[in-house]
matplotlib code that plots the C-alpha trace (Angstrom):
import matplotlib.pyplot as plt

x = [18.8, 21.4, 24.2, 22.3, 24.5, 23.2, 19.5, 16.9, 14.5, 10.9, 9.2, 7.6, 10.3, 11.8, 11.0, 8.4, 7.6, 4.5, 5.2, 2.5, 4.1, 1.8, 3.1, 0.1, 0.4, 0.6, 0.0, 0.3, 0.7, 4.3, 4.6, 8.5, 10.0, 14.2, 15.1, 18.6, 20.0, 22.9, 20.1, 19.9, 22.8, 22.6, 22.0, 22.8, 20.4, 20.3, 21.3, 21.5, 22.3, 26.0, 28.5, 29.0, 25.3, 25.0, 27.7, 26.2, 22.7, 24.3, 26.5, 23.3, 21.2, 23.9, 24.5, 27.3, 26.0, 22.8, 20.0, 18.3, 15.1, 13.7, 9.9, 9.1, 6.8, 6.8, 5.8, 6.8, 6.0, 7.3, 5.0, 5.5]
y = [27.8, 29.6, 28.2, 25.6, 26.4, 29.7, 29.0, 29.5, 26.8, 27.2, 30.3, 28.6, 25.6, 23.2, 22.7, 20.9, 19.5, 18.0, 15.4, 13.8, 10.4, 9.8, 5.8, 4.7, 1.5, 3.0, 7.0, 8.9, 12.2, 12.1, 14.9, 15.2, 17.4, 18.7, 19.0, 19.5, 22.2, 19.7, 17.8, 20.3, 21.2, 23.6, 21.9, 24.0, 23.8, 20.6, 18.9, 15.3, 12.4, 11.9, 9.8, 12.8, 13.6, 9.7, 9.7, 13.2, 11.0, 8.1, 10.3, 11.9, 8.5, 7.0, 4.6, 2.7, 3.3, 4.6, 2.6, 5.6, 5.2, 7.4, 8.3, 8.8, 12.1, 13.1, 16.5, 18.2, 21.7, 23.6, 24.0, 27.3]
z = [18.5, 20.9, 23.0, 25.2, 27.7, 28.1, 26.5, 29.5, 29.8, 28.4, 30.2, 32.5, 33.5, 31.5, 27.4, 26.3, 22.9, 21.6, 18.8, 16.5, 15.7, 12.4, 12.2, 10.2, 12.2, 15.5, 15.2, 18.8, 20.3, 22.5, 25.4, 25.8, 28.5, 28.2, 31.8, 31.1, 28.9, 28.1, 26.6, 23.7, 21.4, 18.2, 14.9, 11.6, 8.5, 6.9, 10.0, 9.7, 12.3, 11.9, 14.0, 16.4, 16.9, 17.5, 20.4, 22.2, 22.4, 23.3, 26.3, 27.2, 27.7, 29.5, 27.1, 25.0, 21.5, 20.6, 18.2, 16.7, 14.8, 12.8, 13.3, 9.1, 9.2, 12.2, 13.2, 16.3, 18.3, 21.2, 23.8, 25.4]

ax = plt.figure().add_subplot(projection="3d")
ax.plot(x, y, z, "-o")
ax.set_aspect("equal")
plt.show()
């Protein structure tokens, strides 16, 4: 991914991603939309969550620490 600070949004407005959150308990299909080009930053291969990737989410959501849950098998596809 480029520098989001100078990625253009989707080609038609903001990004969109379609997610298949395949929970066996509770499988859905998640329509998420980045309005904000903060809201993405670049992530190298193997990216994991770390400590810093925790605070940028947490910063971003407007919150004190961030509970992040990891959705097992997820799959996920940009909508362009």
């Amino acid at each position: 991914m480029s520098d989001p600070s100078t990625a253009p949004p989707g080609r038609n407005g903001p990004w969109r991603v379609l997610i298949l959150d395949r929970d066996p308990d509770d499988p859905k299909w998640i329509v998420a939309t980045v309005v904000e080009l903060a809201d993405m930053r670049p992530a190298g291969p193997g990216a994991a969550v770390d400590e810093v990737t925790t605070a940028w989410v947490a910063g971003r959501a407007g919150l004190a620490r961030a509970a992040l849950t990891p959705l097992p098998g997820a799959l996920a596809w940009r909508v362009e």
